[in-house]
C-alpha positions in Angstrom: 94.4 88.8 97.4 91.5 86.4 97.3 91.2 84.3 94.9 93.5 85.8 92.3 96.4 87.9 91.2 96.6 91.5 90.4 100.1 93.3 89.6 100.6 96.4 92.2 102.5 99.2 91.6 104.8 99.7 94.5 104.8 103.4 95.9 107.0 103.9 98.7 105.4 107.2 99.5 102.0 105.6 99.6 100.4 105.7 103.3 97.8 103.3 101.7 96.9 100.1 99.4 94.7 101.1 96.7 92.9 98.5 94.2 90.0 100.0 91.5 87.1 98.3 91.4 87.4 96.8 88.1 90.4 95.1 89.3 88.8 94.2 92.3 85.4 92.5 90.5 87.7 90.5 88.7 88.7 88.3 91.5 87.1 85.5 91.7 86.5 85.3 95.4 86.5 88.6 97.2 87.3 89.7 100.9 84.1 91.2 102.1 83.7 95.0 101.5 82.9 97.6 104.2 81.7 101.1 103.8 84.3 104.1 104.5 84.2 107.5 105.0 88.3 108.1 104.7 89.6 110.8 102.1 92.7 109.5 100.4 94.8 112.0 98.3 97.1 111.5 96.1 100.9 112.7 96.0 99.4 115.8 93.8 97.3 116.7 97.0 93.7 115.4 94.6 91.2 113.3 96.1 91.2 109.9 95.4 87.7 108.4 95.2 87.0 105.7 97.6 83.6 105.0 98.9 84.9 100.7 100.1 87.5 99.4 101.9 88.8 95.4 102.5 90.2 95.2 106.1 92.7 91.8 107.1 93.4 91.0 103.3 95.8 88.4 103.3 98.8 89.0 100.3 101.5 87.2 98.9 104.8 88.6 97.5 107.1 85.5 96.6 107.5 83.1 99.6 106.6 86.4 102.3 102.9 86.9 103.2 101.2 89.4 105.2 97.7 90.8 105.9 96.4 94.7 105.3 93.6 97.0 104.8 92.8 97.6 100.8 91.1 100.7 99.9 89.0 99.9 96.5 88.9 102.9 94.2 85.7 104.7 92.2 88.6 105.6 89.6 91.7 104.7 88.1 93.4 101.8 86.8 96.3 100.8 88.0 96.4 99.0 91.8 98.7 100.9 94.5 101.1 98.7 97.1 101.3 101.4 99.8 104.7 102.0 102.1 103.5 99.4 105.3 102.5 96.5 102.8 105.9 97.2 100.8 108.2 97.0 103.5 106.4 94.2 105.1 107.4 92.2 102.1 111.0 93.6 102.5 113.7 92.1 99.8 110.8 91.0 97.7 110.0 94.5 96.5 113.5 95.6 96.9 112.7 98.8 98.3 111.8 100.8 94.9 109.4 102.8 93.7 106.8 101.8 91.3 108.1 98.5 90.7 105.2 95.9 89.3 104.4 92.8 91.6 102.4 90.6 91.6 100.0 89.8 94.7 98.7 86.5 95.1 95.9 84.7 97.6 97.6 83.2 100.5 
């Protein structure tokens, strides 16, 4: 992320990196928001309330970095690490669910 850290929950089954806002104001320096009209649900088939997204975000998970597309969230607290992002980092996230990482600015 720029400009910070924030711990992501990894979620295999995620199609989809999600950050709330209030994580997302908290970085110091922030990737550049655009407007979106995507609906995101969750695994429970509810709507999960996006109105931004970050495109070409650049992440680091350990010594592996990689760029992606971060959805900010109306709602919620806790920051998603969606199934492309996850497997990019490979070993680093070891494949599990809902293990806590942190993501830091390249």
């Amino acid at each position: 992320m720029l400009g910070g850290t924030i711990q992501m929950k990894v979620d295999t089954e995620a199609q989809a990196n999600i950050v709330p806002v209030g994580l997302w104001r908290q970085l110091k320096k922030r990737a550049l928001l655009q407007m979106t009209e995507t609906t995101l649900k969750s695994a429970g088939n509810s709507v999960v309330e996006s109105e931004s997204v970050a495109r070409e975000v650049n992440m680091k998970c350990g010594d592996v970095s990689t760029s992606d597309t971060i959805f900010v969230s109306i709602k919620g607290s806790q920051a998603i690490l969606g199934l492309k992002t996850s497997t990019a980092f490979g070993p680093a996230t070891n494949g599990k669910n809902l293990r806590i990482l942190e993501i830091t600015a390249c």
